[in-house]
MIFI-851873 format. One record per residue: residue in three letters; x, y, z of N, C-alpha, C in turn. Coordinates in nm, 2 decimals. Atoms other than C-alpha are relative to their C-alpha. Example, Ala and Ser with C-alpha at 12.3 -4.5 7.8 and 13.67 -1.06 7.14 Angstrom:
BEGIN
+--------+--------+--------+--------+--------+--------+--------+--------+--------+--------+
! residu !    n_x !    n_y !    n_z !   ca_x !   ca_y !   ca_z !    c_x !    c_y !    c_z !
+--------+--------+--------+--------+--------+--------+--------+--------+--------+--------+
!    ala !   0.09 !  -0.12 !   0.00 !   1.23 !  -0.45 !   0.78 !   0.09 !   0.12 !   0.00 !
!    ser !  -0.09 !  -0.11 !   0.00 !   1.37 !  -0.11 !   0.71 !  -0.08 !   0.11 !   0.08 !
+--------+--------+--------+--------+--------+--------+--------+--------+--------+--------+
REM end
This chain:
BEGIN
+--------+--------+--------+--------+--------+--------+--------+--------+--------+--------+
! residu !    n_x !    n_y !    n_z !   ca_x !   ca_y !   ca_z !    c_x !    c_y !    c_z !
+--------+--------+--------+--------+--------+--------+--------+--------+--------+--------+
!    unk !   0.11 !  -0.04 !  -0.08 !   5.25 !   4.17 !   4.18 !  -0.05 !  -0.11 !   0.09 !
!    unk !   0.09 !   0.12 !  -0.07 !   5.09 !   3.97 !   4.46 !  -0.08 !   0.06 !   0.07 !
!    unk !   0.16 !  -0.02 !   0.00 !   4.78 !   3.95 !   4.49 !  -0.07 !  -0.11 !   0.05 !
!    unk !   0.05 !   0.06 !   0.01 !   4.53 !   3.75 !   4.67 !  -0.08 !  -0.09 !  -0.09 !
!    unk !   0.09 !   0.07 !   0.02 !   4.34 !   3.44 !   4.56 !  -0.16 !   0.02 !   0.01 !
!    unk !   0.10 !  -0.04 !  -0.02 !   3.98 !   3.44 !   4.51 !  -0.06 !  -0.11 !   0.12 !
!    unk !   0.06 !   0.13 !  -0.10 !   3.81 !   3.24 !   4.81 !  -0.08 !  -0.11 !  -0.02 !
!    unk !   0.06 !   0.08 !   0.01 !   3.71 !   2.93 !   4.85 !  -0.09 !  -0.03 !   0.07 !
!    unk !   0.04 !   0.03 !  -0.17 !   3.44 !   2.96 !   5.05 !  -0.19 !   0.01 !  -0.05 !
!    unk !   0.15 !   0.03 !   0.03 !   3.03 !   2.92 !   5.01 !  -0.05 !   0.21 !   0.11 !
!    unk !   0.10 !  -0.10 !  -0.05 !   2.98 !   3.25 !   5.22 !   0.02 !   0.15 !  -0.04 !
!    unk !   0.01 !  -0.11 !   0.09 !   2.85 !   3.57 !   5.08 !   0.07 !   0.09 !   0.05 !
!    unk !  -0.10 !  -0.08 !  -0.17 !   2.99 !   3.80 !   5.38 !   0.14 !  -0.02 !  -0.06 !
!    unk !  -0.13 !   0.05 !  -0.01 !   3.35 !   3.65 !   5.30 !   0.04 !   0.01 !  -0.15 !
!    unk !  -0.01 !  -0.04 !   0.14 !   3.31 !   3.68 !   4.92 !  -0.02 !   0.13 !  -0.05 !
!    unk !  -0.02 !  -0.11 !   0.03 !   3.21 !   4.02 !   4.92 !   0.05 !   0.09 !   0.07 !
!    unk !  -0.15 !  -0.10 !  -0.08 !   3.43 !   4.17 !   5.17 !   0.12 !  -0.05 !  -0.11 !
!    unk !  -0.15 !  -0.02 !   0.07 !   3.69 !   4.02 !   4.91 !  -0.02 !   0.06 !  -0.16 !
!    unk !   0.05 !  -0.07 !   0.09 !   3.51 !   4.17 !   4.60 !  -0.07 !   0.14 !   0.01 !
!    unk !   0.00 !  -0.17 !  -0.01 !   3.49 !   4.51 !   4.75 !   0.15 !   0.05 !   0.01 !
!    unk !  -0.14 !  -0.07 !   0.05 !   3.87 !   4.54 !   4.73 !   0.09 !  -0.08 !  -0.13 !
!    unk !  -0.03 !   0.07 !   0.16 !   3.89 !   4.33 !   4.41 !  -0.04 !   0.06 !  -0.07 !
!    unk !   0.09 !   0.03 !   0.12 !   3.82 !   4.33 !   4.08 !   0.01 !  -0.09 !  -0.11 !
!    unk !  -0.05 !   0.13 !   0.08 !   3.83 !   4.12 !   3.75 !   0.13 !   0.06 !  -0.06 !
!    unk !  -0.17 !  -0.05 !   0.04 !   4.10 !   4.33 !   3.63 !   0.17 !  -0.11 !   0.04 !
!    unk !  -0.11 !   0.03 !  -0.08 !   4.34 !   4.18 !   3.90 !   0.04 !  -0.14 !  -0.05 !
!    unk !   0.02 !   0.18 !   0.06 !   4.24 !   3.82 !   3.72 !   0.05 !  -0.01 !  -0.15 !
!    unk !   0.00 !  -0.01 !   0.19 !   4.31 !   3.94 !   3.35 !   0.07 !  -0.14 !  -0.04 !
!    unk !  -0.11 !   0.11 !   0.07 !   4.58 !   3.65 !   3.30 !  -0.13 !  -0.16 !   0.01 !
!    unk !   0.04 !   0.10 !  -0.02 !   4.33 !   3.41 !   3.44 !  -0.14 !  -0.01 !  -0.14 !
!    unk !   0.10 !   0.03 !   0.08 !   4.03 !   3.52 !   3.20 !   0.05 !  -0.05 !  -0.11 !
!    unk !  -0.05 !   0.12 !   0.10 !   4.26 !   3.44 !   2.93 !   0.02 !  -0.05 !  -0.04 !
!    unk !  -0.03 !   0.10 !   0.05 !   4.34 !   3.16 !   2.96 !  -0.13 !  -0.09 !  -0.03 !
!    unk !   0.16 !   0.04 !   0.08 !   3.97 !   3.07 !   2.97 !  -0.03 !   0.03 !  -0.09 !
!    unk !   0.02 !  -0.06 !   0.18 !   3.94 !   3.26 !   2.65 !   0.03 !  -0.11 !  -0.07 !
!    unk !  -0.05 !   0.09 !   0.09 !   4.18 !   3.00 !   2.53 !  -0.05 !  -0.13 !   0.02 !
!    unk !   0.09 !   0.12 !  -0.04 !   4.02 !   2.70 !   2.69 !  -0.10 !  -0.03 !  -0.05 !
!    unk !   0.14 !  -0.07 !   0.04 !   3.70 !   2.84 !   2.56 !   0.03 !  -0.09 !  -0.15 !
!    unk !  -0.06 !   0.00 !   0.13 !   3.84 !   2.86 !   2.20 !   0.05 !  -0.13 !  -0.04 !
!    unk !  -0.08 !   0.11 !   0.09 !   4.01 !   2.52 !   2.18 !  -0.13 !  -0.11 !   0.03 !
!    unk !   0.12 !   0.14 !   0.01 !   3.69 !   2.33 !   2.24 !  -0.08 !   0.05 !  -0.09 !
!    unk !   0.09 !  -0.04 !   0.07 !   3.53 !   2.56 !   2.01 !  -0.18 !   0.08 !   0.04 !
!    unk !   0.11 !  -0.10 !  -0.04 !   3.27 !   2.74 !   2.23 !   0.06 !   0.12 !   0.09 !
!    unk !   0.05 !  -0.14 !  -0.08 !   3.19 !   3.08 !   2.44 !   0.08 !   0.00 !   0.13 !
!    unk !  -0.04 !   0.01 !  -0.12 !   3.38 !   3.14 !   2.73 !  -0.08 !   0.00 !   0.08 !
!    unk !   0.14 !   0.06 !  -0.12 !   3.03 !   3.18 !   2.92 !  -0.04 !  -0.15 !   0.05 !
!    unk !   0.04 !   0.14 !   0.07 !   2.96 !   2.83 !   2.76 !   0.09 !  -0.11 !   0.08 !
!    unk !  -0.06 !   0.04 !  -0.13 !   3.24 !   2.71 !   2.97 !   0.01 !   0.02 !   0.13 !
!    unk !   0.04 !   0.00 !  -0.17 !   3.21 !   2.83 !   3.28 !  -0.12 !  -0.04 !   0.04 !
!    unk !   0.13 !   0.09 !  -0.06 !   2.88 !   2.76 !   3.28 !  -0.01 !  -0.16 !  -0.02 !
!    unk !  -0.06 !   0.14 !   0.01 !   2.98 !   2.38 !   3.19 !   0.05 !   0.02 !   0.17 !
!    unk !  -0.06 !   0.04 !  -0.10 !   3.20 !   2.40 !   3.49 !  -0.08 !   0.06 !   0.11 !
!    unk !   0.08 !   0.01 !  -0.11 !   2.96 !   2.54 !   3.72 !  -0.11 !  -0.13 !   0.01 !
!    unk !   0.10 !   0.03 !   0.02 !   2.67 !   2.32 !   3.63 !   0.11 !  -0.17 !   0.00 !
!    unk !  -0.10 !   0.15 !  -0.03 !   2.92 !   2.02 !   3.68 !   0.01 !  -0.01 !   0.15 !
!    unk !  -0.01 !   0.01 !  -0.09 !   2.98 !   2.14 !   4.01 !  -0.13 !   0.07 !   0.13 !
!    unk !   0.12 !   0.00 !  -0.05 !   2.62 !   2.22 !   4.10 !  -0.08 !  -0.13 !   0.08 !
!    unk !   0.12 !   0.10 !  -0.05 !   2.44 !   1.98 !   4.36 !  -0.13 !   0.01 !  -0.04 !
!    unk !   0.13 !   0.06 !   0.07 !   2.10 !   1.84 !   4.21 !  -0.07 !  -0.02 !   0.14 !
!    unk !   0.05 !   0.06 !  -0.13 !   1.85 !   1.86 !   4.49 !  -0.11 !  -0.09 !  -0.03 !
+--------+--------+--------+--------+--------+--------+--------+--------+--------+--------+
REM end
């Protein structure tokens, strides 16, 4: 199956024109592996992503 990437992009317009013909369905392989990422450090898949957001959050 191919299937777009999710964008890399800061603008809302361009992220949800691509999340009106997406969904997380299309990502299944990818949440997984976060599951497993999650699991081998011993926390929450939330608990990571929010790690990895809040890493890549500018501090104003």
């Amino acid at each position: 199956m191919n299937r777009a990437n999710i964008p890399q992009t800061d603008s809302i317009h361009e992220l949800a024109d691509f999340w009106d013909t997406h969904d997380l369905t299309d990502f299944e392989n990818e949440l997984e592996i976060i599951k497993t990422l999650a699991k081998s450090r011993g926390i929450s898949p939330a608990n990571l992503i929010r790690e990895w957001v809040l890493e890549h959050i500018e501090v104003k």
